[in-house]
N, C-alpha and C positions, 0 to 999 in steps of 0.2 A: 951882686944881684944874681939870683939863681936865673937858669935859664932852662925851659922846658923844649925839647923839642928846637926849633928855628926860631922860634918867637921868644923874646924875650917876655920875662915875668914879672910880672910889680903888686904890689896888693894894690898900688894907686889904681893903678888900669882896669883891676879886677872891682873896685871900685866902685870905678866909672862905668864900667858897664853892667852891673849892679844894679847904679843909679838910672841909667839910661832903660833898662829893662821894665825897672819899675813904672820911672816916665811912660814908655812907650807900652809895656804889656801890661801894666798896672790896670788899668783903666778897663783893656781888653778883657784879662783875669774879672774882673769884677764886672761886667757886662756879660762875661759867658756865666761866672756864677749867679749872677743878678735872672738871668734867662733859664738857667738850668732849677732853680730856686721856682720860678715862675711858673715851667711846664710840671714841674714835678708837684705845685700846688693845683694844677691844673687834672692833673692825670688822677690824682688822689680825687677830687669833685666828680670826677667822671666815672670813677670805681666805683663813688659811694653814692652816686646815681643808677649805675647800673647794677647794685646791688638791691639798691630799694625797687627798679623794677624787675628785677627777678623775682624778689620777695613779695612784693603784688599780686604777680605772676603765678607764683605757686601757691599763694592763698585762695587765687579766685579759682584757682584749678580744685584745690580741697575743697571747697565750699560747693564748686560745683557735683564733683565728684558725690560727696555727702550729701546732695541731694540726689540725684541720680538713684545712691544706696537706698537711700528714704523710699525713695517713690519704688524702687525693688521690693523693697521689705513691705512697702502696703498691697503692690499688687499679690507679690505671695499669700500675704495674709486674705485678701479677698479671694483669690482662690481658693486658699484654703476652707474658709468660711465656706463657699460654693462648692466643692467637693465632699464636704460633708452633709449638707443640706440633699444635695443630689441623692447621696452615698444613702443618708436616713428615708428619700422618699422611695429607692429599690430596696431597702427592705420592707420599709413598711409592705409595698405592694408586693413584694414574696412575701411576706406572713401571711396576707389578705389573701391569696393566689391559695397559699397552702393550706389556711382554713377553711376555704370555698370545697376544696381539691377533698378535706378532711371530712365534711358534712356531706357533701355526693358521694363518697364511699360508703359512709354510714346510713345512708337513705334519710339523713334527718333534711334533707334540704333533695329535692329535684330540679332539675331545669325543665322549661315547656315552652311553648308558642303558640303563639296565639292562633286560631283558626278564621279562617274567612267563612262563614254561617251560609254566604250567599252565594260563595264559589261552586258550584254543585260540577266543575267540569275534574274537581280534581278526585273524582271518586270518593269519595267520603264522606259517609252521611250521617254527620254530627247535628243533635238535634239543636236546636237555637235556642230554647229554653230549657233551665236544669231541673231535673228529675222531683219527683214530690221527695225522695229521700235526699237530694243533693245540697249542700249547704253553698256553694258557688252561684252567686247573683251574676255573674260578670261574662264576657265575652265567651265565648268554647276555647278550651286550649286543649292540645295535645303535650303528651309528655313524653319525653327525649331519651333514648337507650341510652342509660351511663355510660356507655364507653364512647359514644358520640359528644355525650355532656362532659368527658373528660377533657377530647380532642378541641372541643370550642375555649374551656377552661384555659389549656396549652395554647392557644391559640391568642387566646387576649391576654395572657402572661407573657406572651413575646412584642405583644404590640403595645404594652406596659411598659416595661424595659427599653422598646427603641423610644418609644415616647420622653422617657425619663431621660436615656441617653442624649437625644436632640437636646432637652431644655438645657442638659450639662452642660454641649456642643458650644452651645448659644452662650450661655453667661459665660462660659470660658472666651468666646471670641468678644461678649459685651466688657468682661475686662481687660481684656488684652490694648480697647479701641480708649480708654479712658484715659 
């Protein structure tokens, strides 16, 4: 019989305690795999949980997102729509400004105002009634130096333009609030 070491050696022995391990860790072995088997079906449920709310998660974030873009994209577009609208009523009213500006140069058009007939404290003695040659039925008017009829012109072309500017002001702040 071979001997290992102090101890003597037997396949009986070796056997036996073979047998005995199996008895005794047998059981264990298959309780820890039985458990390990368990947590590790456990941990997989819990992955593929916390995977579907991630994935929830980042849908409802896209979705929000893509609205957000949405609602980006319309307001731009209502801007835009409003700064061109804007854009077309300063010119039109510089065209108008220019034509006005066009026909006072050329004398086809004057400016004038009207005279008060009853005022007599302002020196001017405008008769109240028009001449047998006069074709004017209407109030007494005086007529205006063109270079003064120019300066009123320039005058309501800027108050044109801040006019135009405010309304932009406005609808740009009226969609900003929507």
């Amino acid at each position: 019989m071979p001997t290992f070491g102090l101890m003597p050696f037997s396949f009986r022995s070796l056997g036996i305690a073979m047998l005995l391990m199996l008895l005794i860790g047998g059981p264990a072995m298959l309780a820890w795999r039985f458990q390990d088997w368990r947590y590790g079906r456990q941990l997989a449920q819990l992955a593929q949980s916390q995977s579907e709310t991630l994935n929830q998660i980042s849908q409802a974030a896209a979705m929000q997102q893509k609205a957000e873009q949405d609602k980006r994209l319309a307001l731009e577009q209502r801007l835009s729509n409003s700064e061109q609208t804007h854009y077309r009523a300063l010119s039109d009213a510089q065209r108008d400004q220019d034509r006005l500006r066009d026909r006072l140069a050329t004398a086809d058009v004057r400016l004038s105002v009207l005279l008060d007939a009853d005022d007599v404290s302002a020196g001017c003695a405008v008769p109240a009634a028009p001449g047998t040659g006069g074709l004017d039925h209407g109030a007494p008017r005086a007529r205006l130096d063109p270079a003064h009829a120019r300066r009123i012109i320039a005058i309501t072309d800027e108050g044109d333009r801040g006019l135009i500017a405010l309304q932009a002001c406005q609808a740009y702040v009226r969609a900003l609030r929507q």
